[in-house]
C-alpha positions as CSV (number, residue, x, y, z in Angstrom):
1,X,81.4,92.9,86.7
2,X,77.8,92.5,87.7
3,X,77.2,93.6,91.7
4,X,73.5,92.8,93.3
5,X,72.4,95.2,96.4
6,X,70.5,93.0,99.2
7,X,68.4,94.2,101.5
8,X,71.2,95.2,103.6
9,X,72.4,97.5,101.9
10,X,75.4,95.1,101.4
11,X,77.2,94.6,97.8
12,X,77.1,90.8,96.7
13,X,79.8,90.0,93.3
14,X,76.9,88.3,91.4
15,X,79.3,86.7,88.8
16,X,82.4,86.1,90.7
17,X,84.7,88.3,88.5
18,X,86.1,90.6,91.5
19,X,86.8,87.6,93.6
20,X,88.9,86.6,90.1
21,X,90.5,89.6,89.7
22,X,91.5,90.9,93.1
23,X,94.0,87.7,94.0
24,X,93.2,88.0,97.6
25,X,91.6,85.1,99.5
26,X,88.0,86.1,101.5
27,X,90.2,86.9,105.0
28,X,92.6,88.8,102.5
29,X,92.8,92.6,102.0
30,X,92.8,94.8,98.8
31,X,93.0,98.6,99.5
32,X,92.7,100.7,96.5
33,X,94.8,104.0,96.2
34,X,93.0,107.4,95.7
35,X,94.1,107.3,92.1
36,X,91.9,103.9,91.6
37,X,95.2,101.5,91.5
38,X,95.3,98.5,94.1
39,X,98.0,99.9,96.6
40,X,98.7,96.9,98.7
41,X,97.5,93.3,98.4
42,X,97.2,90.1,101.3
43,X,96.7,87.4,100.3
44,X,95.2,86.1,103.4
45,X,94.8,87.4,106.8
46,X,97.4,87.8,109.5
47,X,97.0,86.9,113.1
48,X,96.8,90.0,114.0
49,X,96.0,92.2,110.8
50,X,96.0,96.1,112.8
51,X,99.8,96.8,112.3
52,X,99.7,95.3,108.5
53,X,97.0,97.0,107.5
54,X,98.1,100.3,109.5
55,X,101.6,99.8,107.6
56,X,100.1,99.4,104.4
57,X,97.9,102.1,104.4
58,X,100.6,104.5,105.6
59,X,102.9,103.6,102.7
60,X,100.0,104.2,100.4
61,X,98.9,107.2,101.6
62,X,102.5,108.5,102.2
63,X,102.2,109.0,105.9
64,X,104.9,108.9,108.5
65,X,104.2,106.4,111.3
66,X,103.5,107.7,115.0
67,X,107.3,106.8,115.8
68,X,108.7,108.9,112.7
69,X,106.6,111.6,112.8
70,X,107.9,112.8,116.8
């Protein structure tokens, strides 16, 4: 995979092979688990993407929710 830096200091996939690889429309999500594995995938954006994404990254980092954890 060949990445460009801009001016921006923003990270451009020059070839297209993450956008191949990850399976995850551009208003998808991808979160990667410490151990470099992809812990959760979406396809494509919810309405309202806070609780999915909260959820998600709770399952991959192991972490009781706020109404568990009392």
């Amino acid at each position: 995979m060949t990445t460009t830096r801009t001016p921006e200091n923003m990270w451009i996939d020059a070839t297209g092979a993450w956008a191949a690889q990850r399976e995850a429309g551009p208003d998808g999500a991808v979160p990667i688990r410490p151990d470099q594995h992809v812990g959760w995938r979406s396809m494509t954006g919810p309405p309202d993407p806070g609780p999915v994404l909260e959820r998600a990254l709770r399952y991959i980092l192991r972490r009781p929710s706020e109404k568990t954890a009392k």
